[in-house]
C-alpha positions as CSV (number, residue, x, y, z in Angstrom):
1,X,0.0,0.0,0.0
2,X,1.1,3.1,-1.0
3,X,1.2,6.5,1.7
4,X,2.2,10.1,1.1
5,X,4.1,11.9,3.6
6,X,4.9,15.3,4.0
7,X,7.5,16.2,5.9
8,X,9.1,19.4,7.5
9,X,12.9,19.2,8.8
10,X,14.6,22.4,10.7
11,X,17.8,22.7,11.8
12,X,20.8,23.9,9.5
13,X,19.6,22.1,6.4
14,X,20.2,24.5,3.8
15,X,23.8,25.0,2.2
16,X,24.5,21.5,3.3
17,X,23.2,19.6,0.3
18,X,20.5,18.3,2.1
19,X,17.9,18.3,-1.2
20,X,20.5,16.8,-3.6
21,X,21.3,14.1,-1.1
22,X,17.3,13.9,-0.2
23,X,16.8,12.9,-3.7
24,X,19.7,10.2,-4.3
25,X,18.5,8.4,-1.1
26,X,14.6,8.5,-1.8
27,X,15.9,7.2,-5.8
28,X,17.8,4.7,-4.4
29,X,14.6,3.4,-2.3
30,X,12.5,4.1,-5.4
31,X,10.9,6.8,-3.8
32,X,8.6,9.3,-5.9
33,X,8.0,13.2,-4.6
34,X,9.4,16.5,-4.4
35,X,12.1,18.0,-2.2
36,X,12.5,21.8,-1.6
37,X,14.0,25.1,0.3
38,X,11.4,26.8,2.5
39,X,12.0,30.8,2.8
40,X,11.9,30.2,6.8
41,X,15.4,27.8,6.5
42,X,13.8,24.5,6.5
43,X,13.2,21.7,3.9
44,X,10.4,20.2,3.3
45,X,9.5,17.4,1.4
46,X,6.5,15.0,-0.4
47,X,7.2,11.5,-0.7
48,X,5.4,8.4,-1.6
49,X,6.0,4.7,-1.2
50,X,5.2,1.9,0.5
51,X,6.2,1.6,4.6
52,X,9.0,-0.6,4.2
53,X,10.6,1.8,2.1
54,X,9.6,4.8,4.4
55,X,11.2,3.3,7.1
56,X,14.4,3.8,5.9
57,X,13.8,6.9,4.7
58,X,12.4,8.3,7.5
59,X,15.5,7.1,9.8
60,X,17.4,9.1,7.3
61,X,15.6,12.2,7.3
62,X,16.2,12.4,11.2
63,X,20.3,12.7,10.7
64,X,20.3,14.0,7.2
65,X,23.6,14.2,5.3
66,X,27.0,15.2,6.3
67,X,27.2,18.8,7.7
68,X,23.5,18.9,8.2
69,X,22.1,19.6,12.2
70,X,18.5,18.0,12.1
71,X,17.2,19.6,15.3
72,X,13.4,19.4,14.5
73,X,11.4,16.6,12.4
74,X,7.6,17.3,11.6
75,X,6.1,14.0,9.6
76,X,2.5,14.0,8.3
77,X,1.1,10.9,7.2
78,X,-1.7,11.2,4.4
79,X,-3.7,8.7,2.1
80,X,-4.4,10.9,-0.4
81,X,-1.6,10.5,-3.2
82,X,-0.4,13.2,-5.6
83,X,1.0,10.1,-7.4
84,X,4.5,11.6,-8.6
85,X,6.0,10.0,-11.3
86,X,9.4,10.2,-10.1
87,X,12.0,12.7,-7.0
88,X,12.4,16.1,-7.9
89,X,14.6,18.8,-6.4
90,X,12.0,22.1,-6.8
């Protein structure tokens, strides 16, 4: 079953190539959604899958990449799916 999530992640996650490393993990767990810069210095994204493939996701979202602070993780769980083809930087 597929969920959508929508996630907001503070901390010092922009300069850090959070997005760009946001999108190779969520295409390496064939992960479909969109990843972008938020004007108050957070990230958010929208990503769809099943919940085994959340899972890790999710655990990674929490640490981000190296040189990233994660102090703050909002997660939103919805059924209704935007069905994106594919992971997009916006």
């Amino acid at each position: 079953m597929i969920t959508r999530y929508t996630i907001n992640i503070k901390g010092k996650v922009q300069g850090v190539y959070f997005r760009a490393s946001t999108l190779e993990v969520a295409q390496k767990l064939d992960l479909h959604g969109i990843v972008k810069n938020e004007p108050d210095g957070s990230v958010s994204i929208e990503v769809e899958g099943t919940k085994a493939q959340m899972g890790d996701f999710l655990k990674w979202c929490h640490k981000g990449p190296l040189g990233a602070e994660v102090r703050e993780v909002k997660i939103t769980q919805s059924s209704s799916l935007k069905n994106f083809q594919d992971f997009r930087i916006i």
